[in-house]
TIZA-783415 format. One record per residue (C-alpha): residue number from 1; z, y, x. Coordinates in Angstrom, 2 decimals, decimal comma. Example, Ala and Ser with C-alpha at 12.3 -4.5 7.8 and 13.67 -1.06 7.14 Angstrom:
r seq:1 | z:7,80 | y:-4,50 | x:12,30
r seq:2 | z:7,14 | y:-1,06 | x:13,67
This chain:
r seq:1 | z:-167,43 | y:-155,83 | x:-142,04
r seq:2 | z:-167,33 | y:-157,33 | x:-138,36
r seq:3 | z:-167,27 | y:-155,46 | x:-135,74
r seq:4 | z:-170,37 | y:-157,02 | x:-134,13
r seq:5 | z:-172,15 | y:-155,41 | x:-136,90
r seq:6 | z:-172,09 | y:-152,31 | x:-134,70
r seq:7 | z:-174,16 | y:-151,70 | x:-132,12
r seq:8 | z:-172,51 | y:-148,73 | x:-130,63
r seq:9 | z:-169,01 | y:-148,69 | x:-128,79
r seq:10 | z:-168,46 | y:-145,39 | x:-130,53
r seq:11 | z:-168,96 | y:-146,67 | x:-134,00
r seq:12 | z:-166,81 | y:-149,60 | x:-133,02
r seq:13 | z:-163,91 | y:-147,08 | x:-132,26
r seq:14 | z:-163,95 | y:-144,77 | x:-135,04
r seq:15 | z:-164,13 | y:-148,04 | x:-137,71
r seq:16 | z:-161,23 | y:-149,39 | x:-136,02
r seq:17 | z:-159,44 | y:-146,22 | x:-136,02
r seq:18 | z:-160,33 | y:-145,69 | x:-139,58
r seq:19 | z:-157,74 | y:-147,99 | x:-140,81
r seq:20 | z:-155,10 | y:-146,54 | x:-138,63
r seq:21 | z:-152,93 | y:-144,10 | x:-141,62
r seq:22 | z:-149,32 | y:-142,26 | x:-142,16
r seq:23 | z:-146,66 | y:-141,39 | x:-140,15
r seq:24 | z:-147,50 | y:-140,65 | x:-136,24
r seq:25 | z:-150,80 | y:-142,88 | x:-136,49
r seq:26 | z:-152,08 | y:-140,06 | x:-138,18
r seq:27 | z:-151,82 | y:-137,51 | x:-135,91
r seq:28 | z:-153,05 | y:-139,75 | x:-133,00
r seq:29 | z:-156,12 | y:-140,85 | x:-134,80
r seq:30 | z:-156,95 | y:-137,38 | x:-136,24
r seq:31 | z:-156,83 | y:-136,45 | x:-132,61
r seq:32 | z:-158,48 | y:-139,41 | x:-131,00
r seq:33 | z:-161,24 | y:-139,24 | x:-133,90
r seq:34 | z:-162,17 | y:-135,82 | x:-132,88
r seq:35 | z:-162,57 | y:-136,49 | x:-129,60
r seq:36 | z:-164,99 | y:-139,53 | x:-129,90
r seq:37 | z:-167,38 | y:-137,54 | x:-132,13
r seq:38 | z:-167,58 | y:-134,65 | x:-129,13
r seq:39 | z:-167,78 | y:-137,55 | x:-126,52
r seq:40 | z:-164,37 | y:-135,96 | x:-124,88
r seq:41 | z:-162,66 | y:-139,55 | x:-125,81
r seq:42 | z:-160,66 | y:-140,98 | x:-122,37
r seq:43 | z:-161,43 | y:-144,56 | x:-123,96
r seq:44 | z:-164,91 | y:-145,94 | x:-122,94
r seq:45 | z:-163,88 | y:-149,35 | x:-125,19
r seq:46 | z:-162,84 | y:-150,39 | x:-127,63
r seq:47 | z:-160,75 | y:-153,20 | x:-125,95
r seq:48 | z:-159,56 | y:-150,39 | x:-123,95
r seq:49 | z:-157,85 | y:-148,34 | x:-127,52
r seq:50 | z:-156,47 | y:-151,85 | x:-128,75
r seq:51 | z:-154,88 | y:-152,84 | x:-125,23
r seq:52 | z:-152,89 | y:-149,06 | x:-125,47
r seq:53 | z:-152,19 | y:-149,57 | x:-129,18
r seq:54 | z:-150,46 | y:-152,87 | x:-127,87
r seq:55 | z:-148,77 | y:-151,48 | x:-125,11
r seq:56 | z:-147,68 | y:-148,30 | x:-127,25
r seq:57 | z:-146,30 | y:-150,99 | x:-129,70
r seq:58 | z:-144,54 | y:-153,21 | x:-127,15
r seq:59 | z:-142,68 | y:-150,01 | x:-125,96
r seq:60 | z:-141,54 | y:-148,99 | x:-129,51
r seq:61 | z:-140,37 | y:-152,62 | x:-130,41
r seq:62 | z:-138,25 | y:-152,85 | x:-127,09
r seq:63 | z:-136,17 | y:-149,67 | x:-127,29
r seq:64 | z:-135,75 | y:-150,11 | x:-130,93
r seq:65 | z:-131,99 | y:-150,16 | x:-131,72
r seq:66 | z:-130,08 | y:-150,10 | x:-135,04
r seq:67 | z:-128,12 | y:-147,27 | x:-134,22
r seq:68 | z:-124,41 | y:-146,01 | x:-135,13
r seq:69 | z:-124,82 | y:-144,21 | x:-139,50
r seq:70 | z:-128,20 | y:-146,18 | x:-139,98
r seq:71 | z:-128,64 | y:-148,06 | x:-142,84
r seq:72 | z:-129,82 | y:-151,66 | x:-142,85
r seq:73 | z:-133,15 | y:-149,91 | x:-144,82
r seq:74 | z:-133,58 | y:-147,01 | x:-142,15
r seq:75 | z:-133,65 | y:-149,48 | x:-139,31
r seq:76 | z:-136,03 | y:-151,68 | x:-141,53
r seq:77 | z:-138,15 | y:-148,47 | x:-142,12
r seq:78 | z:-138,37 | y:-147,90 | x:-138,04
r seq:79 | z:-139,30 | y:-151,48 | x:-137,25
């Protein structure tokens, strides 16, 4: 399904949210999906959720560091 197929930015939000799962992700979108449905949501787009997903991500990849015990796996598993 595109995402032109919706008509309303809410809809938009919540499908692309929908394929967020596991780990933290969860948690956020659990949140974030509550708050869209009771129109409490601080994102009005949803260029607005991708461009913090993206930032969020950028963060994570630049302070990731293989650290002193870790396995080549566990550092695998972070990334």
């Amino acid at each position: 399904m595109q995402l032109d197929a919706f008509t309303d930015k809410r809809m938009k939000i919540l499908y692309t949210l929908s394929f967020m799962r596991g780990g933290m992700a969860q948690v956020w979108v659990a949140n974030d999906t509550s708050a869209v449905l009771n129109n409490t949501s601080s994102f009005g787009t949803l260029v607005e959720i991708l461009a913090l997903i993206k930032r969020t991500t950028h963060m994570q990849l630049h302070t990731l560091r293989m650290t002193l015990g870790m396995t080549a796996e566990e550092y695998m598993a972070s990334f």
